[in-house]
N, C-alpha and C positions, 0 to 999 in steps of 0.2 A: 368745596365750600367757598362760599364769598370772601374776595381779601379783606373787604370792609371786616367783618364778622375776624377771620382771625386774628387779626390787626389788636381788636381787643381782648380776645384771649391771652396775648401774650402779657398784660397786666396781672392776671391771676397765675399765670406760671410764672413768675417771676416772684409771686408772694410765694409761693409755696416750693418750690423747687428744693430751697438749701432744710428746708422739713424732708424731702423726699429723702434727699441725699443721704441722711444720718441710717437710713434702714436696707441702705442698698450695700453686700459684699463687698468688699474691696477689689479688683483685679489680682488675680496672676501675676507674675513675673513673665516676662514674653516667653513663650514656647515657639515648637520648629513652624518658622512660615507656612502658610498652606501654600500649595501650589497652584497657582494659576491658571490650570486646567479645569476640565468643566466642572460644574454642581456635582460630586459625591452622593452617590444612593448608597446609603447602608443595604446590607442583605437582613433578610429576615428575620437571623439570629444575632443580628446585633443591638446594641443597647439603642433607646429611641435616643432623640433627640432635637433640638430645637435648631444646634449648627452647621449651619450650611456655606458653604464657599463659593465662590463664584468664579467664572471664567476671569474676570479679571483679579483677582485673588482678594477679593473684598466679600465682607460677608454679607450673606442674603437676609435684609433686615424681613424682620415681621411688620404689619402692618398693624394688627388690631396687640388689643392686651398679650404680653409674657404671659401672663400666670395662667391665664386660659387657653393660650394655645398648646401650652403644657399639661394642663389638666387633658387637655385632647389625646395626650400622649400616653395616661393611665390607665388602667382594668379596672373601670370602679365599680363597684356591688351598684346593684337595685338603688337602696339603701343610701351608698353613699354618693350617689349622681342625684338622688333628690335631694338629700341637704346641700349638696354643691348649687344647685339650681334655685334654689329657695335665698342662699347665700347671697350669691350672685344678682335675682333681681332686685333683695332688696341693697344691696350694696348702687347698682344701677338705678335704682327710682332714686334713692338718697344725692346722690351723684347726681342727676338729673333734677332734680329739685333744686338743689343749691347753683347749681351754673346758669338756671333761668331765671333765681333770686338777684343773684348776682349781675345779668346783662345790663340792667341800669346802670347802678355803679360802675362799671365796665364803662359804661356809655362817656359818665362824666368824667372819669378820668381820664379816658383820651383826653377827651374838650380840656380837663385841666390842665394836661401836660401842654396840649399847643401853645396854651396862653402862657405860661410856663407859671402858674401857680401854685409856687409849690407846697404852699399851707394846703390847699385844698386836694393838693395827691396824696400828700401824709394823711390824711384824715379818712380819705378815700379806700386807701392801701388798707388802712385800719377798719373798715366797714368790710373790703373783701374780703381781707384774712380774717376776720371774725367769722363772717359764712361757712367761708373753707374749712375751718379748726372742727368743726364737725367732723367732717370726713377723716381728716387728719387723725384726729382724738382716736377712733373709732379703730386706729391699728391697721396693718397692712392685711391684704388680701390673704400671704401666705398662712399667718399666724391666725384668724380665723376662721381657716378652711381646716388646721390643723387636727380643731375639734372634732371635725365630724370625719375626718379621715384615716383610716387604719395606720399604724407605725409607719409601715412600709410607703405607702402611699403616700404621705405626707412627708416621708424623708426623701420619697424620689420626685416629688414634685419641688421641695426646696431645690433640692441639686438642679435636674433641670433648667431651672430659675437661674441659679448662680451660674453654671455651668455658660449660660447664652449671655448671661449679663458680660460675664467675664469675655468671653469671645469677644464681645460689644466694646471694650475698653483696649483688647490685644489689638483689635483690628484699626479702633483709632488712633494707636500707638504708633501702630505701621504705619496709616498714611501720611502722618506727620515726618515722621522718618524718610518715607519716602520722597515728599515735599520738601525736605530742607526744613521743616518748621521746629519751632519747641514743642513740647507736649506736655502739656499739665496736666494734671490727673483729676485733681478737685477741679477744676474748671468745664473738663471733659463731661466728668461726672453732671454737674448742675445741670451742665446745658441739653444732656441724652436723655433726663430725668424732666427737666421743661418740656423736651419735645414730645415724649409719651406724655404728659399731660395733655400736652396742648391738640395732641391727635385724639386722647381720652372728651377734651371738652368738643371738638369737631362734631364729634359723635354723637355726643350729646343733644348739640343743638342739631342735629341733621335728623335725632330720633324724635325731638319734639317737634319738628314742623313737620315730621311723621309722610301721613299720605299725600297732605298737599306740597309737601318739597316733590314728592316723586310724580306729582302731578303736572304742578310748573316744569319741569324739566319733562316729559312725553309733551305737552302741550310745544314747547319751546324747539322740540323733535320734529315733531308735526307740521308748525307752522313754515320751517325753512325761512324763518325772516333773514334780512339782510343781514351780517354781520353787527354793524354799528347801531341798528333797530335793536336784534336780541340784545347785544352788552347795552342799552339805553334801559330796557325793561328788566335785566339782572341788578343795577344798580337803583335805579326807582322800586322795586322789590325790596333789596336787603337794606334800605333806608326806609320802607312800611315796617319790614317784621320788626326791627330793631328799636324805631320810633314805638312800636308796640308792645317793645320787650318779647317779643317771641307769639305772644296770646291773643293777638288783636278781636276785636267783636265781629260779628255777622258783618253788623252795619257798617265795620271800616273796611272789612274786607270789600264789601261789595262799592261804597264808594272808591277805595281804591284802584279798583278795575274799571268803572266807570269814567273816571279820567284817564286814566290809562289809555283803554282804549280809542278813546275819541282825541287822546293826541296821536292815534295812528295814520298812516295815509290811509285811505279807501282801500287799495290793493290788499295790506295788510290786516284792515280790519278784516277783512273778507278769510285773510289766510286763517287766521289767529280762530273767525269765529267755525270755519268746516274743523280746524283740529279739533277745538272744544266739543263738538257734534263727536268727533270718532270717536274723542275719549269717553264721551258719555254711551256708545253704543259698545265700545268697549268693556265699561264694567256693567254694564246691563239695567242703565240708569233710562232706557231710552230705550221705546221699541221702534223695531226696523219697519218700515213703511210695507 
């Protein structure tokens, strides 16, 4: 994802973070070290699980959502994999909706913070947390999944949950210890609880620019431009989408590339325009001669 584009993420996880924090378990008390040897495969008949260890005895973070790498870990009926599914998109469109409400305001409050006015970041803060409080409102994932999920189910999918979070808190206990550092707990807390947002909003906007994000990137494949050419058209790009709020029209897109290209040298137009041709014979937009 673009750093421009994170950059402002990190405003909206900073409103909502110490909201996150009140719903998450507390840690453990430290337990025995993991050993420093390799990744740990359960057998068969052991309990699943989310924690994993690592050779360097740190644990093996997830990438996408807790809750649902953990749902991955269940037997769920017919029955309750469709309400899980049903759950989930609309928890995702909702989510998705409000983070591309949101990119404006995001937008002006960087530009506030630079200038450093700070009437207009308070104000700002208060229009994003307004958006957010929907989501917010609306209760954690676990609590309603709970509904539609058997006793069982829904108590081993909490556990899971805590079970990893908890690892998540042991393990950055250790490397502080290991470092020499202090280690605060609530502080810990905020900032693992920012960072899954802020991977949650990545997401977001990576599933709204949808087919053409994965297009720009095969084209940017294809063409082999120069290093400092490609990074010139990733930053002229995520200053379109963003000046666009993520939705731009037909029209801007197409003037946007239109300048684009014609700030190219020759060479590169050339490169940029045979990618464009494979990707088009690629998806079948374009018959072969």
């Amino acid at each position: 994802m673009p750093a421009r584009i994170t950059g402002l993420v990190v405003g909206a996880v900073l409103i909502v973070a110490g909201q996150a924090c009140a719903s998450v378990p507390p840690a453990g008390p430290p337990t025995v070290e993991p050993l420093a040897g390799p990744t740990v495969t359960l057998s068969d008949s052991a309990a699943p699980t989310l924690v994993r260890w690592g050779y360097d005895g740190r644990l093996v973070r997830l990438d996408g959502s807790i809750e649902e790498a953990a749902l991955g870990l269940l037997s769920l009926s017919s029955a309750e994999r469709s309400a899980v599914e049903s759950v989930l998109a609309r928890r995702t469109a909702e989510f998705d909706r409000i983070v591309l409400a949101s990119i404006g305001p995001l937008q002006r409050l960087d530009g506030a913070r630079v200038e450093g006015d700070s009437r207009a970041v308070g104000k700002l803060l208060g229009e994003i947390a307004g958006k957010i409080y929907p989501l917010v409102a609306r209760g954690s994932l676990l609590n309603e999944l709970r509904e539609f999920l058997s006793a069982e189910n829904a108590n081993r999918l909490e556990g899971l949950v805590i079970e990893y979070r908890q690892a998540l808190m042991r393990d950055e206990r250790q490397a502080a210890r290991r470092a020499g550092q202090a280690f605060n707990a609530i502080e810990t807390l905020a900032r693992l609880r920012g960072e899954e947002l802020e991977r949650a909003i990545e997401r977001s906007i990576e599933r709204s620019l949808g087919a053409e994000g994965a297009e720009f990137e095969r084209l940017l494949q294809l063409a082999r431009l120069k290093p400092e050419t490609e990074q010139m058209i990733r930053v002229r790009a995520e200053e379109f989408f963003l000046a666009a709020e993520l939705n731009p029209t037909q029209e801007q897109k197409e003037r946007f590339v239109t300048e684009l290209f014609l700030d190219l040298e020759r060479e590169e137009r050339v490169a940029v325009l045979l990618a464009w041709l494979a990707i088009q014979r690629e998806s079948g937009m374009m018959r072969k001669p």
